[in-house]
C-alpha positions as CSV (number, residue, x, y, z in Angstrom):
1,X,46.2,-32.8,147.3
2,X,43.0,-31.3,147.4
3,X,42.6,-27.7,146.7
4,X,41.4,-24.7,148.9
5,X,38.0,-24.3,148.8
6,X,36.6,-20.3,147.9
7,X,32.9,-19.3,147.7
8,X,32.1,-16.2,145.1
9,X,28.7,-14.5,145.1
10,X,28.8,-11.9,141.8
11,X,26.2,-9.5,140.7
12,X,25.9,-7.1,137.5
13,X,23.1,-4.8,137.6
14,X,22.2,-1.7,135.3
15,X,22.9,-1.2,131.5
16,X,20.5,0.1,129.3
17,X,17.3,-1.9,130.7
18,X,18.6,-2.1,134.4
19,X,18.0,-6.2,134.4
20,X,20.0,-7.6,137.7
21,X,21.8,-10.9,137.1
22,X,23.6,-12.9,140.1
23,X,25.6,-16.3,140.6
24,X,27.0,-17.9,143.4
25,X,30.0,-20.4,143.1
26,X,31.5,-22.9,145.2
27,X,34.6,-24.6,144.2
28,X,33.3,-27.5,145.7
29,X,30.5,-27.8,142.6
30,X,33.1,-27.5,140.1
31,X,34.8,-30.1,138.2
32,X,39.1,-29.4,139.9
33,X,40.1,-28.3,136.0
34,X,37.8,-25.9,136.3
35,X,37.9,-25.2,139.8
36,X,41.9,-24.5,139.1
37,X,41.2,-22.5,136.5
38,X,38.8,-20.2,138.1
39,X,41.3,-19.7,141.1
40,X,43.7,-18.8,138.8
41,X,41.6,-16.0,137.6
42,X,41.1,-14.6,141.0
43,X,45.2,-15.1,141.3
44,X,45.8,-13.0,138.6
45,X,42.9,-10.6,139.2
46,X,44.5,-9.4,142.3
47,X,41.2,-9.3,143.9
48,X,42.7,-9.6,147.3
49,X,45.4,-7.3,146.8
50,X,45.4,-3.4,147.7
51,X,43.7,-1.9,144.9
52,X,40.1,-0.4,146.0
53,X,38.0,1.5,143.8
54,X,34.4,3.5,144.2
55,X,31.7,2.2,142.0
56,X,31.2,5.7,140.1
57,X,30.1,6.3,137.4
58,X,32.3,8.7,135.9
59,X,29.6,10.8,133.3
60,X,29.0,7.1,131.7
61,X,25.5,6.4,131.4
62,X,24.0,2.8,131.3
63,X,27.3,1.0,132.2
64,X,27.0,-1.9,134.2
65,X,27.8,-1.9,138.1
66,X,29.4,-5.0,139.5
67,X,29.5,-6.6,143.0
68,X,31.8,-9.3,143.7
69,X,32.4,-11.1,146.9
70,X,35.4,-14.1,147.1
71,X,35.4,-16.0,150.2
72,X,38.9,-18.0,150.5
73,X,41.2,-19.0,152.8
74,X,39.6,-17.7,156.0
75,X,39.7,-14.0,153.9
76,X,36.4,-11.9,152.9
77,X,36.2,-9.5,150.4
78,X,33.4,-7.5,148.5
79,X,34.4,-5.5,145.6
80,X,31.8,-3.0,144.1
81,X,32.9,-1.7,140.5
82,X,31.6,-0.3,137.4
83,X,32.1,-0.5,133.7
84,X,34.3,2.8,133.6
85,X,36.5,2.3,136.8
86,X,37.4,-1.6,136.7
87,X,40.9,-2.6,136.7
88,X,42.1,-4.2,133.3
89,X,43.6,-6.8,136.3
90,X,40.3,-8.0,136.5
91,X,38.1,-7.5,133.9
92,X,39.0,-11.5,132.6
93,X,37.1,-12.5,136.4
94,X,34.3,-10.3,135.7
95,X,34.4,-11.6,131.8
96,X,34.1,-15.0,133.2
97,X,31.4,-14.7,136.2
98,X,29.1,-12.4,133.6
99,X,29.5,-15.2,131.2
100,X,28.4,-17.8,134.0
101,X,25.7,-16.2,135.1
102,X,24.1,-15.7,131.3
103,X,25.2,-19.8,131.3
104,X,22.5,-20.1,134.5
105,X,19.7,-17.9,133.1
106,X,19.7,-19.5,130.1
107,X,19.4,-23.2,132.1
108,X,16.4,-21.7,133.6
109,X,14.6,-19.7,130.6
């Protein structure tokens, strides 16, 4: 059986020298291990669950601002977090879409 297709555009911006980085990810690129492991993240993330937080900064200077967006199964949803108000829930998706991204700048540096 094949397995539902999602789309995830992801940005981290700010820190200490404000550099922006972004991915986009289609399941449909991935190999299906990782494909099902990825979907598993967003599972356990809860991303399309109720929690919804503001992207403050709560007094913390230089943290890192997040913007996520998961497309999947006909839902939409664009989450915009920081360093000091992300849900431990989700930090392992964020984790893994920072590391990605650092993965795709490298391939083109």
């Amino acid at each position: 059986m094949e397995m539902e297709q999602f789309h995830i555009d992801f940005e981290r911006s700010g820190g200490l020298t404000g550099a922006s980085s972004r991915i986009e990810i289609k399941s449909k690129d991935l190999d299906s291990g990782e494909a099902e492991a990825l979907k598993e993240l967003i599972d356990r993330s809860g991303f399309f669950e109720a929690f919804a937080h503001r992207s403050e900064f709560l007094g913390m200077p230089d943290q890192f601002r997040y913007q996520i967006t998961i497309e999947h199964m006909g839902k939409k949803r664009t989450l915009e977090l920081s360093d000091g108000n992300m849900p431990d829930l989700i930090r392992p998706l964020v984790n893994y879409l920072v590391g990605e991204a650092r993965k795709k700048r490298r391939s083109r540096g």
